[in-house]
VEXDREN-2710 file (C-alpha; in Angstrom, 1 decimal):
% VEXDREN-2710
k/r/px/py/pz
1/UNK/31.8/-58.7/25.6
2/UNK/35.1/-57.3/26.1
3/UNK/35.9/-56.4/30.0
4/UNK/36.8/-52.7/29.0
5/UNK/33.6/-52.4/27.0
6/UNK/31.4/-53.6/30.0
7/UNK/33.2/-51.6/32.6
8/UNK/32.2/-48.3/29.7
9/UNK/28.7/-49.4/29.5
10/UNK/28.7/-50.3/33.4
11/UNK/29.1/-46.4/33.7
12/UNK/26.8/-45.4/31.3
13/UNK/24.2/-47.2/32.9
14/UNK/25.0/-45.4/36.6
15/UNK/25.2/-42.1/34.5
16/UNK/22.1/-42.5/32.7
17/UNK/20.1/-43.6/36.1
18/UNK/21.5/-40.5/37.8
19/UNK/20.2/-38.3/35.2
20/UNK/16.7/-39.8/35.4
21/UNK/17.1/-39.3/39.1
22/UNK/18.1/-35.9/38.5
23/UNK/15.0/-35.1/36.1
24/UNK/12.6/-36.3/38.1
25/UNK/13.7/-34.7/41.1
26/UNK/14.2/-31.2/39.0
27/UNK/9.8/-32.3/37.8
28/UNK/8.3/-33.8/40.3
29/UNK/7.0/-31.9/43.4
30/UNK/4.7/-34.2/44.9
31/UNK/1.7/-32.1/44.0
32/UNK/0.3/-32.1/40.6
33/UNK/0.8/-34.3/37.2
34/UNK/0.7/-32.7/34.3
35/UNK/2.0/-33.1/30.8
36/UNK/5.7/-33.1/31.8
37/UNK/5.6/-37.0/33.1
38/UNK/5.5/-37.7/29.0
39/UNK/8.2/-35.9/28.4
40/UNK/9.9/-37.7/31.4
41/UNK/8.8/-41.2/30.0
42/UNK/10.2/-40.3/26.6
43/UNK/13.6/-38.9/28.3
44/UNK/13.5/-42.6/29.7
45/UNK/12.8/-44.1/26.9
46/UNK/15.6/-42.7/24.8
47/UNK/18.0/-42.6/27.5
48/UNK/17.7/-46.4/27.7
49/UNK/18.0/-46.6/23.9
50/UNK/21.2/-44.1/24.1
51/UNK/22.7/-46.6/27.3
52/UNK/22.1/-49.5/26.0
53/UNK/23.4/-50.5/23.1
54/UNK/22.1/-54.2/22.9
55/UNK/18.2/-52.3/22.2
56/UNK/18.9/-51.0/19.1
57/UNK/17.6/-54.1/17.1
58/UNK/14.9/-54.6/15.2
59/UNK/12.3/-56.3/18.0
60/UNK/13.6/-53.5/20.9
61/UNK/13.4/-50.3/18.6
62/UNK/9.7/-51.8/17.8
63/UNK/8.6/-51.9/22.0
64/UNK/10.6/-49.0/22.1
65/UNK/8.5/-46.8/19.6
66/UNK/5.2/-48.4/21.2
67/UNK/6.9/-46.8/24.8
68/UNK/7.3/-43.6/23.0
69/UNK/3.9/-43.5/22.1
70/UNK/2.4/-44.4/25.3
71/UNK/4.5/-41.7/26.5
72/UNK/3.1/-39.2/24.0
73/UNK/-0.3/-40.6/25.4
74/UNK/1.1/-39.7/29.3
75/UNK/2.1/-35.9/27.8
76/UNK/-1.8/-35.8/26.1
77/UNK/-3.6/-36.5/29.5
78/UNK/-1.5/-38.1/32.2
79/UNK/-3.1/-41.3/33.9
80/UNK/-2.2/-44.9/35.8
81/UNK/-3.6/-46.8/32.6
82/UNK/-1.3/-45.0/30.4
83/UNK/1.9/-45.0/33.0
84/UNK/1.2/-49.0/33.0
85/UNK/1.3/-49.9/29.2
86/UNK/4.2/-47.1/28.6
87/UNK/5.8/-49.0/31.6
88/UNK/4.9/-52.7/29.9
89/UNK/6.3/-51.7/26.7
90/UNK/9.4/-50.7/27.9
91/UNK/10.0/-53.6/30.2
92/UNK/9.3/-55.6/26.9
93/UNK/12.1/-53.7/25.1
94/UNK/14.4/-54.2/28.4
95/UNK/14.1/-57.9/28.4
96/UNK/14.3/-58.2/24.6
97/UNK/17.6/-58.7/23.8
98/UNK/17.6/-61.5/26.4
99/UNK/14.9/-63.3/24.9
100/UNK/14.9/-62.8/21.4
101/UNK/11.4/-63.0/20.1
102/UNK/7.9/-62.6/21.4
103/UNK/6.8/-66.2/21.3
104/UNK/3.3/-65.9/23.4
105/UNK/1.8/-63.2/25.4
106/UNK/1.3/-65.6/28.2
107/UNK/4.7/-66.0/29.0
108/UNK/5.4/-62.2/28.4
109/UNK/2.9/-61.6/31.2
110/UNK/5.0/-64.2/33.6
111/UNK/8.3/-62.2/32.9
112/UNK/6.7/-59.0/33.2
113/UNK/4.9/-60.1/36.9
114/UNK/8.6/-61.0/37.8
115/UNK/10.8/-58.5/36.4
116/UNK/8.1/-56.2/38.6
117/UNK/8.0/-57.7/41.2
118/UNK/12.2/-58.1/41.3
119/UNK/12.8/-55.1/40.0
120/UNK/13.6/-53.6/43.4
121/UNK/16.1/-55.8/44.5
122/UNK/18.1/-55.6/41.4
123/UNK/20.6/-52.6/42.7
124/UNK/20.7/-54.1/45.4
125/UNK/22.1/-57.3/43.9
126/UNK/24.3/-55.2/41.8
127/UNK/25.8/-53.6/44.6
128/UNK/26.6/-56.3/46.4
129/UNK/28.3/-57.8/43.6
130/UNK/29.9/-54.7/43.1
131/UNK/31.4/-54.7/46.6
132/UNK/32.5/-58.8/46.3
133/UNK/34.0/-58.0/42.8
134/UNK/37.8/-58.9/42.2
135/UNK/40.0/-55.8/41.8
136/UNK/42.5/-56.0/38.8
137/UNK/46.2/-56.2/39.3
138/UNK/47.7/-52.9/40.8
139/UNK/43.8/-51.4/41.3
140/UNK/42.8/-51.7/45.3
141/UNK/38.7/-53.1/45.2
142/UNK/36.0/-50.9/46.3
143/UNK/36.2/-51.8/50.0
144/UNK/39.9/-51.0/49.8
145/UNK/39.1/-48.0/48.4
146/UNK/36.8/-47.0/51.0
147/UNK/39.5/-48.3/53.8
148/UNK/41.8/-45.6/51.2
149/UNK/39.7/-42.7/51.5
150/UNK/38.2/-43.1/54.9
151/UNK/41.0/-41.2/56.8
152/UNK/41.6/-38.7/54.6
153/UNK/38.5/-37.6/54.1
154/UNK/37.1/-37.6/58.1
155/UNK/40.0/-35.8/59.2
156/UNK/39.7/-33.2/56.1
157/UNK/35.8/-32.8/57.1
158/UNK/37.0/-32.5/60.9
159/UNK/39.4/-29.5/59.9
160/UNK/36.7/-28.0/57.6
161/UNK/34.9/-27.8/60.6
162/UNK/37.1/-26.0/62.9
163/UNK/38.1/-23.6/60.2
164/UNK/34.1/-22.8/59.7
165/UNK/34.2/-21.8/63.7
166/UNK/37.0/-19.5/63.5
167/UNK/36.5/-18.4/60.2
168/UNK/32.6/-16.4/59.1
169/UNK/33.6/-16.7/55.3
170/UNK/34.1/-20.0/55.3
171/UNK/31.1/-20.9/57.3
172/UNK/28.8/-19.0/55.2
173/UNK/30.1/-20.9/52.3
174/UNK/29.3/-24.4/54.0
175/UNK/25.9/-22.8/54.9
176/UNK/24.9/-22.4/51.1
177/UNK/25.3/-25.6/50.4
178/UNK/22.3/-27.6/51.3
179/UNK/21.7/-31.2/51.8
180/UNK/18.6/-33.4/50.6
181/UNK/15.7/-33.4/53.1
182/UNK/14.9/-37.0/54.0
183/UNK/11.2/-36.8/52.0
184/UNK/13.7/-36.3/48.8
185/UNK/16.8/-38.7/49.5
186/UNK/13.4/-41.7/49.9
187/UNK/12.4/-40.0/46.2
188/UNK/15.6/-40.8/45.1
189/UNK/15.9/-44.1/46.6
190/UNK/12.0/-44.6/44.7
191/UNK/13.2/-43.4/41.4
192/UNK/16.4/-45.2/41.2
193/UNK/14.2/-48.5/42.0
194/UNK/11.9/-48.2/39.4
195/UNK/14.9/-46.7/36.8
196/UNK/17.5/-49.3/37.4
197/UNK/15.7/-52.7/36.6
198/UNK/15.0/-50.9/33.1
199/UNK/18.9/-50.7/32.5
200/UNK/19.5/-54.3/34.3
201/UNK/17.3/-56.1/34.5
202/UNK/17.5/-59.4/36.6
203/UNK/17.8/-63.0/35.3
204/UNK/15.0/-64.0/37.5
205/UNK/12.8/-62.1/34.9
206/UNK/14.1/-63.8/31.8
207/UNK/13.8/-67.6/33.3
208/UNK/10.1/-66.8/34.5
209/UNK/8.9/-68.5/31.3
210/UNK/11.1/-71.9/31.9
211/UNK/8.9/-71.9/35.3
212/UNK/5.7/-73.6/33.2
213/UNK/5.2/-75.6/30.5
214/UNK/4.2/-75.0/26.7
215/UNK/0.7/-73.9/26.0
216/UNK/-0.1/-76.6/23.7
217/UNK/1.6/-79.6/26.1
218/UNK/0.8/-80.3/29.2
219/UNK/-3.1/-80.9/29.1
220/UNK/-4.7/-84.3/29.5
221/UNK/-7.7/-84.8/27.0
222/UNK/-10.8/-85.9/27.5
223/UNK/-12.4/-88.7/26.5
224/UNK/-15.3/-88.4/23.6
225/UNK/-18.8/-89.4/25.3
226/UNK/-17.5/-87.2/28.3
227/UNK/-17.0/-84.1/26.3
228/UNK/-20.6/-85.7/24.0
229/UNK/-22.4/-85.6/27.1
230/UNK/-21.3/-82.3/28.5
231/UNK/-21.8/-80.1/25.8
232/UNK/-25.3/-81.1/25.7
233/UNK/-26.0/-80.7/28.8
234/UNK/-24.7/-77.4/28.9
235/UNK/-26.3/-76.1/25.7
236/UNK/-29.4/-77.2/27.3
237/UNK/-29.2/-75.0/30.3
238/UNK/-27.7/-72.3/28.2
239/UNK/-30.8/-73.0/26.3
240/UNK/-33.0/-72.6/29.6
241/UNK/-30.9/-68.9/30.6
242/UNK/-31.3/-67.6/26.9
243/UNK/-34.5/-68.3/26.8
244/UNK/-35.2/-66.5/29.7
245/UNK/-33.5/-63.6/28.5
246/UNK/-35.4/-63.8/25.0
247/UNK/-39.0/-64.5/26.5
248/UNK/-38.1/-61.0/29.4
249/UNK/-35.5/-59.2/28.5
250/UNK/-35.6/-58.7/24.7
251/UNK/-39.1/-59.1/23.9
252/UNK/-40.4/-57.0/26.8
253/UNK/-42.6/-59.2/28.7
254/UNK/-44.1/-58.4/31.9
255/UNK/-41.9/-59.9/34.4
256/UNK/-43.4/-61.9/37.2
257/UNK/-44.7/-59.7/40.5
258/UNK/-42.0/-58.3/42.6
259/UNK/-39.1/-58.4/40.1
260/UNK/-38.4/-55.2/38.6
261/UNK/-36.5/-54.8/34.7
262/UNK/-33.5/-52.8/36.9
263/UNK/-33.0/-55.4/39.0
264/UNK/-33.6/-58.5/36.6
265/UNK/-30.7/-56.5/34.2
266/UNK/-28.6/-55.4/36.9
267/UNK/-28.9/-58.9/39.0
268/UNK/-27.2/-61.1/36.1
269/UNK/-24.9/-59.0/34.2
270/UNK/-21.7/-59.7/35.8
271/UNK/-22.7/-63.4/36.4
272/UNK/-23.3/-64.0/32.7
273/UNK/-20.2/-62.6/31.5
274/UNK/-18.5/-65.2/34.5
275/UNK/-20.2/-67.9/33.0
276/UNK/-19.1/-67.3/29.6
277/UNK/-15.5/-66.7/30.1
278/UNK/-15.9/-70.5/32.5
279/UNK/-17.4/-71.6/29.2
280/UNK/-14.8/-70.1/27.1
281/UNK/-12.0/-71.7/29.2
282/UNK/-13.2/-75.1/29.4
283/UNK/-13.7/-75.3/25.3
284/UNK/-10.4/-74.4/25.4
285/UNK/-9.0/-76.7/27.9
286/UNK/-10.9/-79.9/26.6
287/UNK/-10.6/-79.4/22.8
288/UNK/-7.0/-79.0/21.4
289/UNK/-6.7/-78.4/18.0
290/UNK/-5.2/-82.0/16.5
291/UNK/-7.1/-84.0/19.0
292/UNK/-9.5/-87.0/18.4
293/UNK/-12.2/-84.6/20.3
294/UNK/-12.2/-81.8/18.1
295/UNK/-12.0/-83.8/15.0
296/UNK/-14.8/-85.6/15.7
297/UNK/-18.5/-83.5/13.6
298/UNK/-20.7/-84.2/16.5
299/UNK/-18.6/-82.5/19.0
300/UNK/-17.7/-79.7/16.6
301/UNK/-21.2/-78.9/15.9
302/UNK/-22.3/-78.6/19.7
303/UNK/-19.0/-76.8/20.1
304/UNK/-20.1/-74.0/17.7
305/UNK/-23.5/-73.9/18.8
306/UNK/-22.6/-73.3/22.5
307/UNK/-20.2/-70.7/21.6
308/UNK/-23.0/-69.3/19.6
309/UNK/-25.5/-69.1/23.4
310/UNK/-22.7/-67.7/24.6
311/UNK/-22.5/-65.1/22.3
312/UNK/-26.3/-64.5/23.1
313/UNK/-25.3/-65.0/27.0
314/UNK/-22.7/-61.6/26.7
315/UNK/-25.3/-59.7/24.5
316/UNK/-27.9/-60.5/26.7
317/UNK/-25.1/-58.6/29.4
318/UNK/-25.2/-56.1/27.3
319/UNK/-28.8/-55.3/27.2
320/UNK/-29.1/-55.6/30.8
321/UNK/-26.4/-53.2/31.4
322/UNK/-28.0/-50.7/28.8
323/UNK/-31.3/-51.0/30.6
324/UNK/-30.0/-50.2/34.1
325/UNK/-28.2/-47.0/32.3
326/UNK/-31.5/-46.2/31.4
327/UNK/-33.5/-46.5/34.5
328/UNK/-30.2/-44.8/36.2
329/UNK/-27.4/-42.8/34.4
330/UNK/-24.5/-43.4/32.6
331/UNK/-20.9/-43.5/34.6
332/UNK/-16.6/-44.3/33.1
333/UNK/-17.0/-47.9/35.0
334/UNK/-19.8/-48.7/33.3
335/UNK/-18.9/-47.5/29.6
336/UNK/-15.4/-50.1/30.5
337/UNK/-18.0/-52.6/31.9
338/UNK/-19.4/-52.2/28.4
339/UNK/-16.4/-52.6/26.6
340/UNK/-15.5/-55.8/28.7
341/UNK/-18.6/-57.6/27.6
342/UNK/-17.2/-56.7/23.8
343/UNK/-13.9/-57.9/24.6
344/UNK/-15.0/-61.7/26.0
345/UNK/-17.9/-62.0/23.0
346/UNK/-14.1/-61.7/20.7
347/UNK/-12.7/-64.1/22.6
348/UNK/-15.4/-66.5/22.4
349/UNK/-15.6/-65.9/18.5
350/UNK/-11.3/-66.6/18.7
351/UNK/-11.8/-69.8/20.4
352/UNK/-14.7/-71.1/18.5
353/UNK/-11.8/-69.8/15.2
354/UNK/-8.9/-71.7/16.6
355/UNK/-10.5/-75.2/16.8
356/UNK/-12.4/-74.7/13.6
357/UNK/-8.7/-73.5/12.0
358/UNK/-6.4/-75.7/14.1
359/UNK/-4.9/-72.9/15.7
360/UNK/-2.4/-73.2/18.7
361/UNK/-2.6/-71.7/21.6
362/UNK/-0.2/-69.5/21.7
363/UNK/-1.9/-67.8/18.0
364/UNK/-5.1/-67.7/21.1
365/UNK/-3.5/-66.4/23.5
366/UNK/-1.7/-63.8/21.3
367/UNK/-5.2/-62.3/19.4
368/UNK/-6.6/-62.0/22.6
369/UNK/-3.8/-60.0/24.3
370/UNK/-3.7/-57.5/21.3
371/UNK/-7.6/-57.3/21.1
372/UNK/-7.2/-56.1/25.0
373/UNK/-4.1/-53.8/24.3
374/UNK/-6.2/-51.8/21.6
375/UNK/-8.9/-52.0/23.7
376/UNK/-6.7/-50.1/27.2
377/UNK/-4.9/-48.0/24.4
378/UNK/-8.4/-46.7/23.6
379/UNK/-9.6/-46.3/27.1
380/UNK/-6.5/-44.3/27.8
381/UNK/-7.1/-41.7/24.9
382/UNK/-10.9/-41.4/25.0
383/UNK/-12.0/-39.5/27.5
384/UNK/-14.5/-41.7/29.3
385/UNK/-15.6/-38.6/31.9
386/UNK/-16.5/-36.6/29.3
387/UNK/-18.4/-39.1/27.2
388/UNK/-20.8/-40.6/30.8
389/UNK/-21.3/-36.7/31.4
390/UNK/-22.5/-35.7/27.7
391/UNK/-24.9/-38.7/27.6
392/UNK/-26.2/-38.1/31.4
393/UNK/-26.9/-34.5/30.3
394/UNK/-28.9/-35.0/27.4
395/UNK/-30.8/-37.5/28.6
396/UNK/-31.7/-36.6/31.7
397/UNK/-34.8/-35.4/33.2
398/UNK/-34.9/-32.0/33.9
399/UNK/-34.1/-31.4/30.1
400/UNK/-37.1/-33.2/28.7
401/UNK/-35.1/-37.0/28.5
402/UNK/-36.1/-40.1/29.8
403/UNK/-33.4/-40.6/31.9
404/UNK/-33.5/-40.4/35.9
405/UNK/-32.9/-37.1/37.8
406/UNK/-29.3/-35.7/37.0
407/UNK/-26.7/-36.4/39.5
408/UNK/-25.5/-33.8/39.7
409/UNK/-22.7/-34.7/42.6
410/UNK/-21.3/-37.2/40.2
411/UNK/-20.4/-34.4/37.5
412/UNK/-18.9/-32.4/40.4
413/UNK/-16.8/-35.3/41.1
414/UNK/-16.0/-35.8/37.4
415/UNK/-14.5/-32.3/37.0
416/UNK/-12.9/-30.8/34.2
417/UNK/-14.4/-33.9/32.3
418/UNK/-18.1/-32.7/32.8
419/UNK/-17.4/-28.7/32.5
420/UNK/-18.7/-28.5/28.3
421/UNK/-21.8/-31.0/29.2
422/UNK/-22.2/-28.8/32.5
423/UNK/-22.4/-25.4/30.5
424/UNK/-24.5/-26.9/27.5
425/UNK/-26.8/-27.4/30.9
426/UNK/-26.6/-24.0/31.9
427/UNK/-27.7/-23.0/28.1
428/UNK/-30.9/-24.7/28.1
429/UNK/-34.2/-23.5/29.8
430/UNK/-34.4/-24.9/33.3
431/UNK/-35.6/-24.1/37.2
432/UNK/-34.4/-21.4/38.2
433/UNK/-33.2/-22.7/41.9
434/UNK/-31.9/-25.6/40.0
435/UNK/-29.6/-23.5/37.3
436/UNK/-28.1/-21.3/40.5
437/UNK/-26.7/-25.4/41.2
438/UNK/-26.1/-26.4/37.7
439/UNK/-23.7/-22.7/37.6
440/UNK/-22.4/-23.3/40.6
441/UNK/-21.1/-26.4/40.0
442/UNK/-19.7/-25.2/36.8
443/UNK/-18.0/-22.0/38.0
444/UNK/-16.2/-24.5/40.8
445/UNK/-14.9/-26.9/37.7
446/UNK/-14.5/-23.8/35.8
447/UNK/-12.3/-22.0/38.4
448/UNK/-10.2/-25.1/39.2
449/UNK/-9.1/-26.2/35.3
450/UNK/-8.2/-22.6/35.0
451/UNK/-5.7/-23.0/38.0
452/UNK/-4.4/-25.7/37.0
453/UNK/-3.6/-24.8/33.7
454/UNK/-1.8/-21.5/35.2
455/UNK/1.1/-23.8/36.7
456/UNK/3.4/-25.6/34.3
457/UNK/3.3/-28.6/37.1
458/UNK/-0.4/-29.4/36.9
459/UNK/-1.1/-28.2/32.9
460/UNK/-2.1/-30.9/30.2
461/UNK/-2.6/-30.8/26.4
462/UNK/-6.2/-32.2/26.9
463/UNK/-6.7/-29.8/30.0
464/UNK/-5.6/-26.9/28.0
465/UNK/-8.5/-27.9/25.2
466/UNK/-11.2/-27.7/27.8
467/UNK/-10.3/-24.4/29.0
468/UNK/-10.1/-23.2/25.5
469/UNK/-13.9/-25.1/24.8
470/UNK/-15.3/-23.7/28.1
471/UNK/-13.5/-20.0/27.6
472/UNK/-15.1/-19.9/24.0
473/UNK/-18.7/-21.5/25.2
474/UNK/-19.0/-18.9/28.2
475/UNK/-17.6/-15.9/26.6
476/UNK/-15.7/-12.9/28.2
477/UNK/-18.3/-12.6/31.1
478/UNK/-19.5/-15.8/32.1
479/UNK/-22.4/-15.6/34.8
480/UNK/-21.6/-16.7/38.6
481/UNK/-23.9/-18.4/41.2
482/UNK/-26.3/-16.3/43.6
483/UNK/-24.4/-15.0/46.3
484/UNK/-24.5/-16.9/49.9
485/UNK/-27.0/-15.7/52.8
486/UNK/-25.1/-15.6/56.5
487/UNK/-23.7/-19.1/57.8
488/UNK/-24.4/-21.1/54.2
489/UNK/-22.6/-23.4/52.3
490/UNK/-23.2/-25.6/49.0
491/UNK/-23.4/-29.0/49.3
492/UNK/-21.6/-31.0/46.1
493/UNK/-25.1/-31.0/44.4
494/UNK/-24.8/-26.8/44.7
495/UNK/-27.6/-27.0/46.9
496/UNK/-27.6/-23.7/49.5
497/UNK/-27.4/-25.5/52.8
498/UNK/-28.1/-22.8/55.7
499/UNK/-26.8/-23.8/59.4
500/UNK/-29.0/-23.4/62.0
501/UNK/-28.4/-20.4/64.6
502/UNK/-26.7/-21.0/67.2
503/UNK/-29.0/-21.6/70.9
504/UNK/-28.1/-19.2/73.3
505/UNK/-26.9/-21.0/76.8
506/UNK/-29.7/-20.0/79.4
507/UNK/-28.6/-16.9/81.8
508/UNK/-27.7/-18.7/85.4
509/UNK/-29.7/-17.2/88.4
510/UNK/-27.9/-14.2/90.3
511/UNK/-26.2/-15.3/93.2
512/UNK/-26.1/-13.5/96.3
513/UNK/-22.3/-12.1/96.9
514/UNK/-21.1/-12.9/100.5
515/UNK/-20.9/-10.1/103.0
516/UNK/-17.8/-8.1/103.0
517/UNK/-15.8/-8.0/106.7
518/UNK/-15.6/-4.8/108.3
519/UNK/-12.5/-4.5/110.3
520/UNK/-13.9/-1.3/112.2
521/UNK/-17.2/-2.7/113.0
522/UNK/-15.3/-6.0/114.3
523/UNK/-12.6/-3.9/116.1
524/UNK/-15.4/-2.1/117.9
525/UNK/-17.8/-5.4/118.8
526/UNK/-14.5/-6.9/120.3
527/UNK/-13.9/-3.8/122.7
528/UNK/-17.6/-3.2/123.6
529/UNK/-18.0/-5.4/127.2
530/UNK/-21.1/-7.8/127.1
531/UNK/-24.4/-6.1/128.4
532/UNK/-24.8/-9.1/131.0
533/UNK/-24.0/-7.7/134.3
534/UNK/-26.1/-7.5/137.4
535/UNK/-29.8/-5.3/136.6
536/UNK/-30.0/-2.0/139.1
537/UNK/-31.7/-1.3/142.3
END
């Protein structure tokens, strides 16, 4: 690249990371997110299109437009999930033009680990090389410049000064202007941190890859009657667990005394899904597609039939998780529990795929990493709140379900997300202590959404559609909560929780007050002569 065409896109790079800087100060207040941060992550996305012109191919413009739509999922309903693929997509579409291609998703999560973790130390590096940079013929460098101005400007500050003591107008003027508090120079510092790597990015981040070997190489094979004998060993315990499942959990058996269906389902959930994805890694360790292993029927077959118990093993998870919803309720962590289970029983089905297609394992790798990108796309546009608080309500007790005894505290903490399942509550025929809570906890969500959606800082597209839902639902004069007695408060539940009076402190015995000194009395005792003298005759 020519030297005059760096040094231009040098400066677009500092102008384009002070105008970030400058937005973000200008947005962010440190005390809501709303729907601006979108429009800040597509002003970043296009200003790193517009500064650097080595992104406008064909693989960058494609990361690119997946950034912009992650961004238009930030604007929709702001979250981390959704700030972390916008941010992955764009640090794909930064490292890009250094790379070329996307070869495997493996090595894109290396570079993407390092340019992270690097990131920060990039302006530093920059700067540095800035400062040890040759200066052209008949240009001083920058710490000759600095040596250059350094004079001029202390001594012009030192007479500003003096003439600002002697001079009101002039120190009124210098009063109006107003220097970043050190909170918002540490902002700036943050931002430009996160913004510069994005313009630069480090070599370190591009060479991460070189740091391992190929996905297909490297990996020692097994001999046959090792890999014979293991795979039937392990189908035969998978055989043992499965069974299990089939005999309790499916069929509905009467467990053995002492064991409970919650705990039985909740117990081995997370286990399972471990032992699977162990399975799922050593079929894909020990059987490379082209080896003598997995050409060999024998192995193949017991292969494909412990993929196939392993398959049972995850929906077996499944079915335990869905009976411990049952006997308890429904939460966000356990609707992505859910959909975690989903993802490995793919990626078991994938493996089993590759050897049976002599795919690499890089294709692997790759199916796998889009199956879970989908998957995190969806969880960052369904609303997962909303969903666990709908099913919770209709199938909980107090409506006539056979679900447990609503937690109430847990749609409190939920939010806006639970306010339309909270007034479909109201609506139906219930207790009357127990709809003053239900309404109370409503009116609180209610009140709270309708706040936030009154300040620009804190308002969201999906925030604005519940407000809308609950305004229409609840009508002009929605109904509030029975008023408080003296010294009561609600507890998250909306349970009336009175304090108890305060105990008086006992009244202390009188004490006697000490006798005041007379000064006459004492002045006549002292004068009066004693009354011993000698009796009369």
């Amino acid at each position: 690249m020519p030297r005059r065409t760096m040094r231009f896109s040098f400066l677009a790079e500092i102008l384009a990371a002070i105008a970030l800087v400058a937005a973000a100060d200008r947005l962010f207040l440190g005390i809501a997110i709303g729907s601006w941060i979108g429009g800040l992550a597509l002003g970043w996305a296009l200003v790193l299109l517009l500064a650097r012109p080595a992104l406008r191919q064909r693989a960058s413009l494609a990361s690119i437009g997946v950034a912009c739509g992650f961004a238009g999922v930030l604007g929709y309903d702001p979250s981390l999930l959704g700030w972390a693929l916008f941010w992955c997509a764009l640090s794909i579409a930064t490292l890009m033009p250094r790379i070329g291609r996307f070869d495997d998703a493996w090595r894109w999560a290396l570079r993407l680990a390092t340019h992270a973790l690097t990131g920060p130390l990039t302006p530093v590096l920059d700067l540095r090389r800035l400062f040890r940079a040759r200066p052209r013929r008949g240009r001083p460098s920058l710490p000759g410049l600095a040596a250059l101005l350094g004079v001029p400007l202390a001594m012009t500050a030192l007479f500003l000064a003096l003439f600002a003591s002697a001079n009101p107008l002039i120190a009124n003027a210098l009063a109006q202007i107003r220097l970043p508090s050190p909170g918002q120079a540490i902002f700036w510092i943050f931002v430009m941190l996160v913004v510069w790597p994005s313009l630069r990015p480090s070599q370190w981040a591009t060479r991460a890859a070189t740091w391992v070997p190929q996905t297909d190489k490297g990996v020692p094979n097994l001999p046959a009657a090792t890999l014979l004998l293991s795979l039937l060993l392990f189908n035969a315990v998978f055989a043992l667990q499965n069974g299990l499942d089939l005999a309790f959990l499916w069929s509905g058996a009467a467990l053995p005394r002492g064991v409970t269906l919650a705990d039985y389902a909740h117990r081995g959930a997370y286990p399972l899904i471990a032992t699977a994805l162990l399975a799922g890694l050593f079929v894909l360790v020990a059987l490379r597609p082209g080896s003598v292993s997995a050409a060999n029927p024998a192995i193949r077959r017991l292969v494909v039939l412990w993929v196939a118990q392993n398959l049972l093993l995850v929906a077996s998870s499944i079915l335990r998780t869905l009976d411990y919803i049952d006997a308890y309720s429904l939460t966000a962590l356990r609707i992505a529990a859910l959909a975690w289970m989903a993802l490995v029983a793919a990626g078991l089905a994938l493996i089993c795929w590759r050897m049976l297609t002599n795919r690499s394992a890089a294709w692997l790798i790759n199916a796998n990493a889009l199956l879970a990108t989908l998957l995190l796309a969806t969880a960052a546009l369904v609303d997962l709140d909303a969903s666990a608080a709908a099913w919770n309500v209709r199938h909980a007790r107090e409506v006539g379900g056979r679900g447990v005894a609503l937690d109430i505290c847990y749609l409190s903490r939920s939010g806006s997300a639970a306010l339309a399942s909270l007034i479909e509550l109201e609506r139906r025929p219930l207790a009357p202590a127990f709809r003053d809570r239900v309404r109370y906890v409503r009116d609180f969500a209610f009140q709270r959404l309708a706040a936030d959606q009154a300040d620009w800082h804190s308002w969201t597209w999906r925030g604005a559609q519940r407000l809308a839902v609950a305004r229409r639902l609840l009508g002009a004069h929605p109904p509030m909560p029975a008023s408080l007695p003296p010294r009561a408060f609600r507890d998250c539940d909306g349970t009336i929780i009175v304090e108890p009076a305060p105990i008086a402190a006992p009244t202390p015995p009188p004490v006697a007050a000490p006798a005041t000194p007379n000064p006459v009395a004492n002045a006549i005792a002292d004068t009066t002569p004693p009354l011993t003298g000698t009796p009369a005759r």
